[in-house]
C-alpha positions in Angstrom: 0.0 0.0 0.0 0.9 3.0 -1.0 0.4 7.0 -0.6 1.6 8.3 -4.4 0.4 11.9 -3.3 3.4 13.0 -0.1 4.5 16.9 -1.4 8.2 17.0 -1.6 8.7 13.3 -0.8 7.2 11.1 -3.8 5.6 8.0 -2.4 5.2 6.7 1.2 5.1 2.8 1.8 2.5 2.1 4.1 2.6 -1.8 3.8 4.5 -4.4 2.0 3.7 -8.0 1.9 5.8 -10.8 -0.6 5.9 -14.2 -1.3 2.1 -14.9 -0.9 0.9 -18.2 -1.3 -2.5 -18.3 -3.5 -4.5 -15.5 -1.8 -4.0 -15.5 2.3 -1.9 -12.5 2.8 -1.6 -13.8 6.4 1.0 -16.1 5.4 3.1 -13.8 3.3 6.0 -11.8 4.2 5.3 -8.7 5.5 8.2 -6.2 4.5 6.9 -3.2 5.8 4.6 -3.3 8.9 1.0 -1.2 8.1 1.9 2.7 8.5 -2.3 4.1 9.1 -2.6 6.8 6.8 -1.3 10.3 7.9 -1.7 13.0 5.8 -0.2 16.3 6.4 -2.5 18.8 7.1 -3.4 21.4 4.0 -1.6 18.6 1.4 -5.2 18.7 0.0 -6.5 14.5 -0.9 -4.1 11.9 -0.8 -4.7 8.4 -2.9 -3.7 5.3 -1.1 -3.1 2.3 -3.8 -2.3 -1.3 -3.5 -0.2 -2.6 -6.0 -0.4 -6.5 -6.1 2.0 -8.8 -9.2 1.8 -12.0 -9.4 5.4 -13.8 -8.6 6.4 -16.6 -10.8 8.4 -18.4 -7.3 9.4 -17.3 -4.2 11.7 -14.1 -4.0 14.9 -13.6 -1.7 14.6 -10.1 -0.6 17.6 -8.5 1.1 16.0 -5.3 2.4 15.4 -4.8 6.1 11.9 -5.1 7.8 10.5 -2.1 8.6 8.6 -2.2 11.8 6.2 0.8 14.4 9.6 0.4 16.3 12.5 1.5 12.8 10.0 4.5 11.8 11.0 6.3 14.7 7.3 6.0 16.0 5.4 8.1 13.1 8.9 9.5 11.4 7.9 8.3 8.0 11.9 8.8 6.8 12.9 4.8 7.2 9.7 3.7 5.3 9.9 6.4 2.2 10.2 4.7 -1.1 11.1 7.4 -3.3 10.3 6.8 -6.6 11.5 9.5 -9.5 9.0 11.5 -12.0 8.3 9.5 -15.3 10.2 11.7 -17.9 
């Protein structure tokens, strides 16, 4: 899940889950705890968007886990994904 709409930032992860087997999230692996939507005030709307691909096999992923506990509890700055403009 993610916030596209974050002024200045890009896009905020709020939730990543991989290596799902058939459809129970529950027993994926959860990358990114949830983040609960935030907004900062007088950004105007935000969209939120899940992005789900289907995975041919299980991935290796070498990235931390990002917990409540490595965001600094509501600093956003460990869990930004910044992703650059389409040119």
């Amino acid at each position: 899940m993610a916030d596209p709409d974050v002024p200045l930032v890009g896009v905020i992860k709020h939730w990543l889950v991989g290596n799902i087997p058939g459809n129970d999230i529950s027993k994926g692996l959860t990358l990114a705890f949830y983040l609960s939507p935030t907004p900062i005030p007088g950004t105007g709307l935000h969209r939120y968007t899940f992005l789900v691909y289907r995975q041919p096999s299980l991935l290796k992923f070498d990235e931390n886990i990002v917990t409540a506990s490595t965001t600094g509890q509501g600093d956003t700055s460990d869990v930004a994904l910044v992703c650059p403009e389409p040119s």
